[in-house]
N, C-alpha and C positions, 0 to 999 in steps of 0.2 A: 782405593786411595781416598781419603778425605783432601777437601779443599783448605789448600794451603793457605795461611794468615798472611796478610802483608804486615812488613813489620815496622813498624814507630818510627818515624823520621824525625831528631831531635836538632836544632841549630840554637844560637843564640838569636834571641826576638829583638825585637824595638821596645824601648823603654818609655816614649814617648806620651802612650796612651793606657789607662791601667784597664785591669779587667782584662775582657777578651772581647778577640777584632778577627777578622777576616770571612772567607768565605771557601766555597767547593771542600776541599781536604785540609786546607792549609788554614789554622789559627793561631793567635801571637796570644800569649798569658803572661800577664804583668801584675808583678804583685807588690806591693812594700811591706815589708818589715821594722820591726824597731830593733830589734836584738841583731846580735852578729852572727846568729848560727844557720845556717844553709836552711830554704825550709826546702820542702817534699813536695812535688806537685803529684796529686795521688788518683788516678782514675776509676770511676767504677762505672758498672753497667751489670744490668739487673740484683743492680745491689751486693754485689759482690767488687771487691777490689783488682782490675785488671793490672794496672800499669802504673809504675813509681817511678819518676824523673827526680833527682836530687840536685839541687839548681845551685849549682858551686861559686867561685867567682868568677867562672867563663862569663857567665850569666848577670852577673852585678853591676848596676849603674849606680851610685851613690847608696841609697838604702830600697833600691828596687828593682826587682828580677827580674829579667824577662827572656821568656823561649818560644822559638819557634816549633809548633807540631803538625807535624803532615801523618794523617791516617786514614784511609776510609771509613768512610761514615762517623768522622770522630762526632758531630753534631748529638747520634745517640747517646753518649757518655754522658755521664757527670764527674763534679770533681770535684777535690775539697783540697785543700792545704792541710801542711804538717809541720810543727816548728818546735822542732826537742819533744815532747809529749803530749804537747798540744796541738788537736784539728780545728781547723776554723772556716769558718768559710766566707768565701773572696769578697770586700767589702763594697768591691767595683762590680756584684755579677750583673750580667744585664737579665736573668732570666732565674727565680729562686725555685727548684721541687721541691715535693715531700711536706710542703706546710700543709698544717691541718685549715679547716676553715675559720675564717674570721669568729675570734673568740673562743675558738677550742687552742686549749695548751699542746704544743707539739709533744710526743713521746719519742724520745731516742734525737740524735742528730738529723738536721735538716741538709740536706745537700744542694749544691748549686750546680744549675745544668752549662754545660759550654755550649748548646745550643745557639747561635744566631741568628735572627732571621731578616733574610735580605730583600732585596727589591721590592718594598712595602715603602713607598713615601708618601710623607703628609701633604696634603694640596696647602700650600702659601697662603697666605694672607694677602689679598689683591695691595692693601697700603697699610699701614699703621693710624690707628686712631689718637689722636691726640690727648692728651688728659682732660683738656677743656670740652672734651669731646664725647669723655666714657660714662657711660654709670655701670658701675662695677656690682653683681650679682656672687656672694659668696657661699658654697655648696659646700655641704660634706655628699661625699660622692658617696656613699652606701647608706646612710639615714635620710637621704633627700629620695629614696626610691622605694626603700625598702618596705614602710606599709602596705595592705592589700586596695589602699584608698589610693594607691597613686598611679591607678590605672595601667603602667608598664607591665611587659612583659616579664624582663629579665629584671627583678627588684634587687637594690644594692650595688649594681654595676653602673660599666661606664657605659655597657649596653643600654642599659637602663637610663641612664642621666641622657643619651639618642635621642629616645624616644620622646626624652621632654625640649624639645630644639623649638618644636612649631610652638609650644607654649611660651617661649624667652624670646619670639620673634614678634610675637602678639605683646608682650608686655612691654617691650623696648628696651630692655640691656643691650648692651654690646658690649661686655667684657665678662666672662666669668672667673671666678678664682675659686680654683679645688684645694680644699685642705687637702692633707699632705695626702698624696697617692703613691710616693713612691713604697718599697716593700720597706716598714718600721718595723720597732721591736711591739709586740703585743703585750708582751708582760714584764719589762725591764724591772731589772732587778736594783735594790739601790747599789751606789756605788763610792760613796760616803763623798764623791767631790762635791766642791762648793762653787754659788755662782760668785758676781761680783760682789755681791749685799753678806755672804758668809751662809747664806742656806743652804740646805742639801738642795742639789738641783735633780735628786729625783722623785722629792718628799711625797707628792703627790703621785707617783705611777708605782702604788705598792706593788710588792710581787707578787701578790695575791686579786689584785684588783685590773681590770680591763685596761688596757691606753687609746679610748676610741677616740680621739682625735690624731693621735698620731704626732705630737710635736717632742718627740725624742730621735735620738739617732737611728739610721738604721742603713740598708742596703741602698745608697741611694740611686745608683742606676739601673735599679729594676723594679718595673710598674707595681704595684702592688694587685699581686696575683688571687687573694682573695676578694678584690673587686670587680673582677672578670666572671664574666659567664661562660666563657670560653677557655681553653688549655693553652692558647697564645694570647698571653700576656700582651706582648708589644705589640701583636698585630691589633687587637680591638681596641689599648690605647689609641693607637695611630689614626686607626678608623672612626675613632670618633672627633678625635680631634680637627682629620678633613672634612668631616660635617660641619662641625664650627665653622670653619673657616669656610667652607661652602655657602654658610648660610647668614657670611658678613658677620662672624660673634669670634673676638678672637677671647684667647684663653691667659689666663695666669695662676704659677703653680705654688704655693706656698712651700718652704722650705725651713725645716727648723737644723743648726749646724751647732751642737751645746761646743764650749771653749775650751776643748780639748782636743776641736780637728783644726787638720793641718789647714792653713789657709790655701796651701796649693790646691789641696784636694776639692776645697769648696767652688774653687774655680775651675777644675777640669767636671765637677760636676754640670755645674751650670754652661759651660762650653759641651756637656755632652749631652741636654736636654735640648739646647738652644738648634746644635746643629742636628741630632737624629729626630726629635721630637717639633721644629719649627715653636718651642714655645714662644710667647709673644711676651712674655714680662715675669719676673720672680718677685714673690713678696718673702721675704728675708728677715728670720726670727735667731737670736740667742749668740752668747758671747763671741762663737767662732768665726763671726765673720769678718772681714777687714773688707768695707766696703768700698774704701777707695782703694786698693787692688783691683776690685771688680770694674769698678768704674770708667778703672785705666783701662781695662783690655779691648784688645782689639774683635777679639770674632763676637763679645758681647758689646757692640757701640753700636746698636740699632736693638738692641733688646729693654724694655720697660726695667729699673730696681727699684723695687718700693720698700723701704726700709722702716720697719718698727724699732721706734728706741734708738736711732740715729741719728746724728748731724746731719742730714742727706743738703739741707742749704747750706752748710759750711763749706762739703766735697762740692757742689753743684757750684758754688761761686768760685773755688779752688780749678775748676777744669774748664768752668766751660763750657761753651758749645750749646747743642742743641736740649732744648726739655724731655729729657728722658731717665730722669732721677725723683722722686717721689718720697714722702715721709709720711707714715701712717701711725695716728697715736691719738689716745683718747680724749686733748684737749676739749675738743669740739664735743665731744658727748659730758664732760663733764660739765662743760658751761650752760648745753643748751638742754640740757634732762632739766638744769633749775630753774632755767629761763620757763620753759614748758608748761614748767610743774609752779607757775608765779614765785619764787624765793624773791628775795629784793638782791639789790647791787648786783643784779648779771645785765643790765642794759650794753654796759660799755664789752663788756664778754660777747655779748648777741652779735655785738654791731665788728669787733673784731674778728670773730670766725667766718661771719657771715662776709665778709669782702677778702677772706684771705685767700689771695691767688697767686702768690710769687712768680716772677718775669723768670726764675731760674730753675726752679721745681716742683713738683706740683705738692698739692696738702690732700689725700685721702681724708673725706670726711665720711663719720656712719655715727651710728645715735645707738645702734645695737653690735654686735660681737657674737662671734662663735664663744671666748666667755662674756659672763653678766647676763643680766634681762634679755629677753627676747623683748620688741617693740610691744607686742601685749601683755609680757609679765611687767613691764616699767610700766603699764596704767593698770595693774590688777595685784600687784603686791608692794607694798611696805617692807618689808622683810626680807631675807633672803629663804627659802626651804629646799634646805639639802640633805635632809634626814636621811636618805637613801644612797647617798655617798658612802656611810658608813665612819662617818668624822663626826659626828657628835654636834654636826649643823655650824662647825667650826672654819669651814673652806669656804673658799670663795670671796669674793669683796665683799666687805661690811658697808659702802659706799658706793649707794644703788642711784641715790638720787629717783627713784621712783616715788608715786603714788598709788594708790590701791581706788581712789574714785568713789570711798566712802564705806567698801565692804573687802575685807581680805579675800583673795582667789576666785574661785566660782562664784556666782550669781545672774538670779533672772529676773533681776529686778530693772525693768526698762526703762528706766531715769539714769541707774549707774551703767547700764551697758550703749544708751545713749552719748555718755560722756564720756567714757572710754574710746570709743568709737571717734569722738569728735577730736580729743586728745591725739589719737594716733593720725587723724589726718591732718593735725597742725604739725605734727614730727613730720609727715611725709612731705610737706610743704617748705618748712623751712630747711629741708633736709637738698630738696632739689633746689631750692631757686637760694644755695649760698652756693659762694663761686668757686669753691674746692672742687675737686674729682668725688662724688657721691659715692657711699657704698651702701648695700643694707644686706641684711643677713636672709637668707633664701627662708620663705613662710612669712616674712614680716609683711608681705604686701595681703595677706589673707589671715592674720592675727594666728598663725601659728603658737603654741605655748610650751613652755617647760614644767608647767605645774609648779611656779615659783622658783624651779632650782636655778641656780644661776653660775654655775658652775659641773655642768654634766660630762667630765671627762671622762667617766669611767662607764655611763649609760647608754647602751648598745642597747634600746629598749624604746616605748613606746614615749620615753620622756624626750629624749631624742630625735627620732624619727618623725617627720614631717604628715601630719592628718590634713589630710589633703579634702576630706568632708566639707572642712573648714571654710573652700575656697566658694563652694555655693552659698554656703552659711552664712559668709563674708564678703557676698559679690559686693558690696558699694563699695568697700574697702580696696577691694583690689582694683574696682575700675579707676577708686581715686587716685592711686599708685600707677597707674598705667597713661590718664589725664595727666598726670602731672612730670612723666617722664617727658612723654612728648611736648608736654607746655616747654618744657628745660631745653629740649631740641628744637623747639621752634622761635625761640627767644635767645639771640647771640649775647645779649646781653647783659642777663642773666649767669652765664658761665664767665 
């Protein structure tokens, strides 16, 4: 006799939380819909289709479904949705298979595992750093490793960004911010909508072309699996993240929501980082957000929002309460590139960014960007050069506010790489001692470069990724950068 199958236990779920929740045998699958027609919750394992629930209106809370399943070993399974002729897969998963690796086009459907994985918690944040208190260090989490110069082991992971911890304790950050890690679209396709301005808003992420930044929609609660070196996704997030936090460095995750998600959703997102992931603060990009919603909430009122392109002082003086609202935007770098660079009439510009500290939210200040100039292409190009985008050197801001220091791009000429040099240690200077929250783009403290491009969203290549050579090349540079942290830390008055 063969061993008998136990069979599917089906109830109605909790609608509560989307995605999938639970543990041992028993999981809750919650899904939303826009259409009225029942969808299909459809099981597979070893790739073959086991088991189809049709989620009727037993099942229906408003426009979202949810069931309860008891099975042994469901964890093995994967799953996908079905809705009239259309498979999709669950926009909540915490955990995505079957993707190819970073920058290979997937072939055929990607599936989402129901996998969960429990008793994995992040070690806490012993207290919260204050703004006046951070200097914020911003990474892209696979091009900050990935060279054979950056000494790591596991290059492009979060393993990998581990191993660089003793190094960001040595330099004096305490705050990092990961461009986007949860799992994005790679190769979004356009979608003809428009932002607020009437542009395509996916003009730049052709369908042909890489999205290595990653500020498109995608699977938002689940880590982005081709940054892992490992097959557990959330556990080597997790594990790195209590390193952080072990080693006094809290984190912040960027998040881009374009203006066509639900605002609900944007907030059960960040309620579902905040409480599985301990993250310490979101930086919040694109039409979908409604930040005073977030602001309100209650399990996010001890979490950092720093807001690009928002009122964040208008909600911040509308609510209230403690400093934990932030506004990040390129004032400061437009003022102080011409200040920098001698332009005239930025005196009164200097002297207002440099004291801005509002009593109610803080000002993110940076002088470089994951886009524009790197710190050394703004002393080494005039120009923008993005020939290699494939846009005709048409992308990107035409308004660099750089210098080149007398010679466009490369040179060894050591008069102009003397003043370059000296250039970029007056950015780091007046970058630390104004009294905003600091930020600077990771490489900038060892003259990192993009080769003039200043817009490298699609460059998964050596334009991108961080030469780490650089940083012996560059030792005064970075000792200045590291001097002047702690000068910023040791001077209250100053911040």
């Amino acid at each position: 006799m063969g061993t008998e199958r136990k069979p599917w236990k089906i109830s109605p779920g909790d609608p509560s939380r989307p995605g999938v929740t639970g543990k041992g045998n028993r999981y809750n699958f919650a899904v939303d819909t826009r259409t009225g027609e029942s969808p299909e919750l459809l099981f597979y394992r070893d790739g073959r289709e086991e088991q189809r629930i049709l989620l009727d209106e037993t099942y229906r809370t408003g426009r979202r479904y949810a069931v309860m399943v008891e099975k042994p070993g469901l964890h093995q399974y994967e799953y996908r949705y079905r809705q009239g002729e259309i498979t999709f897969t669950d926009p909540a998963a915490r955990l995505v298979t079957g993707e190819p690796c970073f920058g290979e086009k997937a072939e055929g459907e990607v599936m989402t595992s129901a996998k969960v994985l429990r008793g994995y918690e992040v070690v806490p944040l012993e207290e919260p750093i204050p703004y006046e208190n951070m200097v914020i260090y911003k990474v892209h989490p696979r091009g900050y490793t990935m060279q054979k110069t950056s000494g790591v082991r596991a290059k492009g992971t979060f393993q990998g960004l581990a191993e660089k911890i003793p190094y960001w304790k040595e330099l004096g950050i305490t705050s990092l911010e990961l461009m986007p890690s949860y799992d994005f679209e790679e190769y979004p396709s356009k979608t003809g909508e428009k932002d607020r301005y009437g542009y395509d808003k996916t003009i730049r992420y052709q369908e042909e072309k890489l999205n290595y930044w990653g500020y498109t929609k995608g699977n938002y609660f689940a880590p982005k699996a081709s940054y892992c070196k490992s097959n557990q996704p959330e556990k080597e997030l997790k594990s790195f993240f209590s390193a952080l936090h072990e080693a006094g460095i809290e984190y912040l995750m960027d998040f881009y929501f374009p203006v066509e998600t639900d605002p609900q959703m944007v907030l059960e997102v960040l309620r579902f980082w905040r409480m599985e992931y301990r993250v310490d603060g979101f930086v919040l990009m694109g039409d979908g957000v409604w930040m005073e919603l977030l602001a309100r909430d209650s399990v996010l009122a001890d979490v950092k929002l720093i807001g690009c392109g928002y009122d964040m002082g208008g909600i911040a003086r509308k609510l209230g309460g403690k400093k934990r609202l932030a506004a990040c935007h390129s004032g400061f770098q437009s003022v102080m590139r011409r200040f920098l660079r001698g332009d005239e009439d930025q005196v009164n510009g200097f002297l207002y960014y440099t004291r801005e500290n509002p009593q109610d939210h803080g000002e993110v200040h940076y002088l470089a960007n994951h886009d524009g100039f790197t710190l050394a292409d703004m002393t080494s190009y005039d120009t923008r050069h993005n020939m290699e985008n494939g846009e005709e050197n048409r992308d990107g801001s035409a308004y660099n506010y750089s210098w080149n220091c007398g010679v466009e791009g490369d040179t060894t000429d050591p008069s102009v790489l003397a003043l370059r040099r000296k250039m970029m240690m007056n950015a780091c200077a007046v970058l630390m001692c104004s009294r905003g929250t600091p930020m600077f783009l990771a490489g900038d403290e060892f003259a990192d470069t993009r080769y003039g491009n200043n817009n490298p969203y699609c460059q998964d290549n050596l334009i991108s990724w961080l030469d780490w050579s650089l940083l012996e090349k560059n030792r005064a540079l970075y000792e200045f950068f590291r001097y002047m942290i702690h000068f910023r830390k040791a001077h209250a008055c100053i911040r």
